[in-house]
SERO-4910 file (N, C-alpha, C, O; in steps of 0.05 Angstrom, whole numbers):
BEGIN
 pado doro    nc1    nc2    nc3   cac1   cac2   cac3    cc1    cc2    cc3    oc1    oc2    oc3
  Unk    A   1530    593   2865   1516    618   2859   1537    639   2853   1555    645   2869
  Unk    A   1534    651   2827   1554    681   2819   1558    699   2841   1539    700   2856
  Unk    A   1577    714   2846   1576    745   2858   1558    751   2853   1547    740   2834
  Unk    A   1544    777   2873   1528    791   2860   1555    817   2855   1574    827   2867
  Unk    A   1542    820   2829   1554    852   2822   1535    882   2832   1511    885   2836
  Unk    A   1555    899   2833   1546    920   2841   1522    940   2818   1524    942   2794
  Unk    A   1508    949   2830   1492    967   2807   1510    993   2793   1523   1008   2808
  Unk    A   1509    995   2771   1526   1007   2754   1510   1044   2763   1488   1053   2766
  Unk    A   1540   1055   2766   1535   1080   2776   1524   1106   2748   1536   1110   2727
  Unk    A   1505   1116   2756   1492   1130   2738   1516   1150   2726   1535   1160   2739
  Unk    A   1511   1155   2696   1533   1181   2685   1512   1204   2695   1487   1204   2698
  Unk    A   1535   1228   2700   1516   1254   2696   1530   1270   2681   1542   1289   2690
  Unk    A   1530   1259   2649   1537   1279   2632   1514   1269   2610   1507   1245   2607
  Unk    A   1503   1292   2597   1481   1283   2563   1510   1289   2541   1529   1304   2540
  Unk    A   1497   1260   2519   1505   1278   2494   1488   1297   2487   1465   1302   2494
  Unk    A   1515   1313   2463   1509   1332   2452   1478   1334   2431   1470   1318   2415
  Unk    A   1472   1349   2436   1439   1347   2412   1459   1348   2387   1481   1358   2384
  Unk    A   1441   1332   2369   1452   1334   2344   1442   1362   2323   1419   1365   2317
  Unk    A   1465   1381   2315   1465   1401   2307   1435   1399   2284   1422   1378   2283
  Unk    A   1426   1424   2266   1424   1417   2240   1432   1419   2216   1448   1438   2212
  Unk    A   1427   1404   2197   1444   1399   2181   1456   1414   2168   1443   1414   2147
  Unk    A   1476   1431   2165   1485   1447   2144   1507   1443   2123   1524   1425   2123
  Unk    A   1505   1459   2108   1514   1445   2078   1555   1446   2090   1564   1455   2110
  Unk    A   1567   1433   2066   1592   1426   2080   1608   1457   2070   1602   1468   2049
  Unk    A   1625   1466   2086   1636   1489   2079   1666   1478   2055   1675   1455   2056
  Unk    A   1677   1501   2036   1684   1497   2008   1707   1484   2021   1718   1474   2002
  Unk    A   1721   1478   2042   1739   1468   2047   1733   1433   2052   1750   1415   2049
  Unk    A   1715   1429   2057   1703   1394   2054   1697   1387   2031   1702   1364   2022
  Unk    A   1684   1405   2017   1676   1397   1992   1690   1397   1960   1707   1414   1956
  Unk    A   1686   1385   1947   1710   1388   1920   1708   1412   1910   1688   1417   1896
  Unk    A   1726   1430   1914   1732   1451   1894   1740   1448   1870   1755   1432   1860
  Unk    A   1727   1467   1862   1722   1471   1830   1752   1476   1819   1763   1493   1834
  Unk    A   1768   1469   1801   1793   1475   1793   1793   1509   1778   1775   1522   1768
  Unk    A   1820   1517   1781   1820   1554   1779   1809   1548   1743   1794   1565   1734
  Unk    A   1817   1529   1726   1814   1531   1704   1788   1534   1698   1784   1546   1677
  Unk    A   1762   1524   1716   1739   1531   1713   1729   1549   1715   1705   1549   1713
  Unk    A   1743   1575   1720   1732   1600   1722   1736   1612   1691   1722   1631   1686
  Unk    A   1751   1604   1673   1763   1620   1659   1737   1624   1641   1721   1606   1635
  Unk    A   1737   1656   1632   1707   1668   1608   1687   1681   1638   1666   1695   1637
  Unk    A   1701   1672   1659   1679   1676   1678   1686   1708   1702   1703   1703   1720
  Unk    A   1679   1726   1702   1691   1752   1726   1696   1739   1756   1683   1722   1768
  Unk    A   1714   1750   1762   1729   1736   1787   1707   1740   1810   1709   1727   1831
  Unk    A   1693   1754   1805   1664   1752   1829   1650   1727   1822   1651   1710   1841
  Unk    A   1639   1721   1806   1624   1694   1797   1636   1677   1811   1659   1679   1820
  Unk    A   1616   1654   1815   1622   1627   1834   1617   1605   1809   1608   1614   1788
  Unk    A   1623   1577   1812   1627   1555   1804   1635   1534   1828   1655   1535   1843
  Unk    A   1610   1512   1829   1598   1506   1838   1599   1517   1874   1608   1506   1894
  Unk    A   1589   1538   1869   1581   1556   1897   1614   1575   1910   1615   1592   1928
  Unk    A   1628   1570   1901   1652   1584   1899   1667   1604   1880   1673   1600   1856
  Unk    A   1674   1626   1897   1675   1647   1886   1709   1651   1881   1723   1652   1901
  Unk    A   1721   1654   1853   1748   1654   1845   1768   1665   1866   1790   1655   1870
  Unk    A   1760   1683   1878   1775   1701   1897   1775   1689   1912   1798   1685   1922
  Unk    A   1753   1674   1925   1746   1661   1952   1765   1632   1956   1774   1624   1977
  Unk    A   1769   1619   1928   1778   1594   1928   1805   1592   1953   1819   1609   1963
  Unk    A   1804   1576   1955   1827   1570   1980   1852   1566   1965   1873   1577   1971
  Unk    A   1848   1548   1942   1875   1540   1928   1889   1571   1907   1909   1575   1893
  Unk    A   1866   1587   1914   1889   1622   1894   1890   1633   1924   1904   1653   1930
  Unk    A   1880   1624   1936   1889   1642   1968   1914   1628   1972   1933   1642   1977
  Unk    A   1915   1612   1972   1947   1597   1973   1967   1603   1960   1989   1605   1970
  Unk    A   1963   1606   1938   1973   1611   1914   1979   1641   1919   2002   1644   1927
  Unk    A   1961   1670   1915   1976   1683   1929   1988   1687   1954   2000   1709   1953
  Unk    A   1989   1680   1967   2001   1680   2001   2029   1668   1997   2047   1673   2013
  Unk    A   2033   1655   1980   2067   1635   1967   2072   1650   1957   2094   1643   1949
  Unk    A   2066   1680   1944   2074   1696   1924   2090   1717   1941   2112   1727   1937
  Unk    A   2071   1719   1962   2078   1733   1989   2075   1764   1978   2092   1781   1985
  Unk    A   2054   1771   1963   2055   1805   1965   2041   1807   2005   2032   1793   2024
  Unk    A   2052   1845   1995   2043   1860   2030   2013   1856   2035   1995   1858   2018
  Unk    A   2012   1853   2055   1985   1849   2062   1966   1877   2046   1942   1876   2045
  Unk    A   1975   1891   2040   1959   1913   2032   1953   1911   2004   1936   1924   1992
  Unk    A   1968   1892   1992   1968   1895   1971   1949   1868   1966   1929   1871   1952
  Unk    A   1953   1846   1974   1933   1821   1975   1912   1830   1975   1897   1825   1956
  Unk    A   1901   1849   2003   1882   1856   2006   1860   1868   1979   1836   1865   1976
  Unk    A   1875   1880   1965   1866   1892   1938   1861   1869   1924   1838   1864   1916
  Unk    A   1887   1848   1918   1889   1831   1896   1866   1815   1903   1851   1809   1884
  Unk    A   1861   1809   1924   1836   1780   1932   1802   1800   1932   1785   1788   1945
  Unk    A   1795   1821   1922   1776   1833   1938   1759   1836   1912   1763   1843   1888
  Unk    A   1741   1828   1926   1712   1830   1899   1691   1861   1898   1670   1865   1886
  Unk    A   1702   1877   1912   1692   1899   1908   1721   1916   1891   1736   1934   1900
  Unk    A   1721   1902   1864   1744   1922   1855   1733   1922   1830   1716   1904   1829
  Unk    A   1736   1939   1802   1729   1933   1777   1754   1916   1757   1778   1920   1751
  Unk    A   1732   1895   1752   1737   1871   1735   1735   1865   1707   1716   1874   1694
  Unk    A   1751   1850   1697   1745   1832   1670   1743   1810   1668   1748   1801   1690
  Unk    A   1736   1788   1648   1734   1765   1652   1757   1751   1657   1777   1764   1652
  Unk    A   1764   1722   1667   1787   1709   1674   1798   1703   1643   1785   1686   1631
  Unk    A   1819   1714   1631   1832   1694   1610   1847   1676   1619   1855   1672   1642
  Unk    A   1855   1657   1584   1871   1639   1590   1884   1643   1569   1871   1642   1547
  Unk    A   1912   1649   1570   1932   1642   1546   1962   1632   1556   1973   1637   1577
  Unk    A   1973   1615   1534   2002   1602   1534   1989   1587   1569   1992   1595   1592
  Unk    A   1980   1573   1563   1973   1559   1601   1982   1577   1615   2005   1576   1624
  Unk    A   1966   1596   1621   1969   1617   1639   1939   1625   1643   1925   1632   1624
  Unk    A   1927   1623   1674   1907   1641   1678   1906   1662   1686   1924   1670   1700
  Unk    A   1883   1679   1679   1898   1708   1680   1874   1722   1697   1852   1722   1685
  Unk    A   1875   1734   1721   1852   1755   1727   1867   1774   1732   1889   1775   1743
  Unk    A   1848   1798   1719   1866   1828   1720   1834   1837   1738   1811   1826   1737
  Unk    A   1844   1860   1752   1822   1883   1755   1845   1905   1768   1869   1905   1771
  Unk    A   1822   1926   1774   1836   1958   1787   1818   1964   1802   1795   1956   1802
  Unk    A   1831   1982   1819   1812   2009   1835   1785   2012   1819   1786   2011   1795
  Unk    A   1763   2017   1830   1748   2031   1806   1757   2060   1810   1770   2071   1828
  Unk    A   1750   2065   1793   1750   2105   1781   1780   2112   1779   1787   2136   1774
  Unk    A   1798   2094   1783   1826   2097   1779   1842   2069   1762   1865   2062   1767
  Unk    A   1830   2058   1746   1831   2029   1730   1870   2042   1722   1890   2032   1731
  Unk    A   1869   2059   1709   1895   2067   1701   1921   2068   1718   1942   2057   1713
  Unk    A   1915   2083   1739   1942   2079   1754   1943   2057   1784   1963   2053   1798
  Unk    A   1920   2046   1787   1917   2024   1808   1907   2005   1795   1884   2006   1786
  Unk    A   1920   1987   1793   1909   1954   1774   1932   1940   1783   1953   1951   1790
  Unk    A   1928   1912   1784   1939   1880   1789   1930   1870   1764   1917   1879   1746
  Unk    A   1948   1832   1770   1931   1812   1760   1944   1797   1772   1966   1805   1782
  Unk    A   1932   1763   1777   1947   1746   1784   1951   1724   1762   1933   1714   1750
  Unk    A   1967   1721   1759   1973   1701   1737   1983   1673   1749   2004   1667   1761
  Unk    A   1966   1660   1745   1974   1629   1752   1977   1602   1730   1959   1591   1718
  Unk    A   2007   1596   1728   2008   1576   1719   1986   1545   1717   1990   1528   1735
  Unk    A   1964   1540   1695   1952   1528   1701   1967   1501   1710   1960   1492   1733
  Unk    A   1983   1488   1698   1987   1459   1706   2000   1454   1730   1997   1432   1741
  Unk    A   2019   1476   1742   2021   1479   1768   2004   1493   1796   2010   1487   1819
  Unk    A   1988   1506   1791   1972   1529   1810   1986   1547   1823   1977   1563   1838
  Unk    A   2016   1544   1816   2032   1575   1829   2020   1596   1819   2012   1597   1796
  Unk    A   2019   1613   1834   2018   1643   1823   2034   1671   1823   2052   1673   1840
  Unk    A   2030   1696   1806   2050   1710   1813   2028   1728   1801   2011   1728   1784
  Unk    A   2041   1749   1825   2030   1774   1818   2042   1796   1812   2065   1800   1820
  Unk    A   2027   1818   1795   2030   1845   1782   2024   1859   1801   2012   1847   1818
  Unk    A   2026   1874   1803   2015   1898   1823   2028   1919   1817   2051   1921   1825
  Unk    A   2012   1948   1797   2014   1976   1791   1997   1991   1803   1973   1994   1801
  Unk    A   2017   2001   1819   2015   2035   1839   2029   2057   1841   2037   2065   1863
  Unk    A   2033   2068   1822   2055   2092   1823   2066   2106   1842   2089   2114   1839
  Unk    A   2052   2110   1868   2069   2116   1895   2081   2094   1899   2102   2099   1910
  Unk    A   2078   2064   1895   2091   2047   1902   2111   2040   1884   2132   2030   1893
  Unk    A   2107   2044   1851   2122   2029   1848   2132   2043   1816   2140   2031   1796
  Unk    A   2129   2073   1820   2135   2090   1803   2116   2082   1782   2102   2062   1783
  Unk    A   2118   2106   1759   2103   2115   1737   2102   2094   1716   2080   2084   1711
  Unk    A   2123   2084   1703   2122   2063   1679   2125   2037   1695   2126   2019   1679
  Unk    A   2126   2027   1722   2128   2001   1732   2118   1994   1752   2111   2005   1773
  Unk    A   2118   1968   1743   2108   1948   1760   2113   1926   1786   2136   1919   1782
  Unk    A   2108   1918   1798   2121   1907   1818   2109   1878   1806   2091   1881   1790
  Unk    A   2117   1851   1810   2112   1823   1806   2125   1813   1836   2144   1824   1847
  Unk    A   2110   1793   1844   2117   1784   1860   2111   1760   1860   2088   1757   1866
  Unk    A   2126   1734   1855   2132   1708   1854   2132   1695   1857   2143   1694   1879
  Unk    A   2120   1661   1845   2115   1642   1862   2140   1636   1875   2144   1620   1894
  Unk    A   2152   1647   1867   2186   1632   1889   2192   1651   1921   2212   1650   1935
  Unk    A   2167   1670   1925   2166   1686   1939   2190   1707   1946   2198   1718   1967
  Unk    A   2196   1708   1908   2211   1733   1911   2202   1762   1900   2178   1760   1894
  Unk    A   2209   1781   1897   2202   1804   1881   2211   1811   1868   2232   1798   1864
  Unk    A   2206   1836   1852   2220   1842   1826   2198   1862   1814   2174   1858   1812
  Unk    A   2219   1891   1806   2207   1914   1789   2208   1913   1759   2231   1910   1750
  Unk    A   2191   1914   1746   2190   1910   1717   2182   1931   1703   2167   1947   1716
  Unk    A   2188   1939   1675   2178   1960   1656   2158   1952   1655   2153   1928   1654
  Unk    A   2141   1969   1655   2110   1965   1647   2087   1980   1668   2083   1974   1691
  Unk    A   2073   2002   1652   2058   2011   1671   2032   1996   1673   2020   2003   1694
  Unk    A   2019   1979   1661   2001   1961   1662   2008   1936   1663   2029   1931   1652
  Unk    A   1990   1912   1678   1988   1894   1690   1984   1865   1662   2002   1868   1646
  Unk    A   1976   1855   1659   1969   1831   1637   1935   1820   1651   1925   1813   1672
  Unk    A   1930   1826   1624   1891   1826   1623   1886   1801   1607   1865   1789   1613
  Unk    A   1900   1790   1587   1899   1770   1576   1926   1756   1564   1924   1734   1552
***
């Protein structure tokens, strides 16, 4: 005749209820490449994602390393916009301040076949009257002639 075995001791923990379902956030799901925005304003989304929002130009600027004050502007969909160009494989989004388009404006320009990016950034307290500040995918900087930014 076998052992008897002992009666197996009760758990006192539950699983977790199972959540409901929600859709996968843009970081699970395939993002849309920056080239698909281009003809399109940097507010607009493709497929549910918004140009600014993308993770891969958030990266892209953050390697460029402008000041946080200044990202803050460059990434922000409450600014006035134009559509994304594309020229010489370069994507291009420009916008400005509203009601000040002239002396507060960026763009980020990102090499399409790589996704680095580099940014413009014109502010005249910052960065005087005819220039511009660029700041680099090699996360360096650099003042340039030019009181406006590149729109296309």
């Amino acid at each position: 005749m076998p052992p008897r075995r002992k009666p197996c001791v009760r758990c006192s923990f539950s699983l977790p209820r199972p959540s409901p379902s929600l859709p996968p956030s843009p970081s699970l799901q395939r993002l849309p490449p920056l080239s698909a925005y281009v003809g399109k304003y940097p507010y607009d989304k493709v497929q549910g994602v918004v140009f600014l929002k993308n993770p891969a130009l958030i990266a892209a600027v953050k390697k460029a390393a402008p000041p946080k004050s200044v990202a803050k502007w460059v990434l922000s969909v409450d600014t006035t916009q134009v559509p994304i160009a594309e020229k010489d494989g370069k994507i291009i989004a420009h916008a400005c301040e509203p009601h000040n388009c002239g002396d507060h404006q960026w763009a980020i320009v990102i090499d399409a076949s790589s996704g680095s990016a580099d940014v413009c950034y014109h502010n005249p307290p910052d960065t005087g009257e005819a220039k511009s500040c660029w700041y680099l995918s090699t996360g360096k900087n650099e003042l340039r002639d030019g009181a406006e930014c590149p729109s296309e």
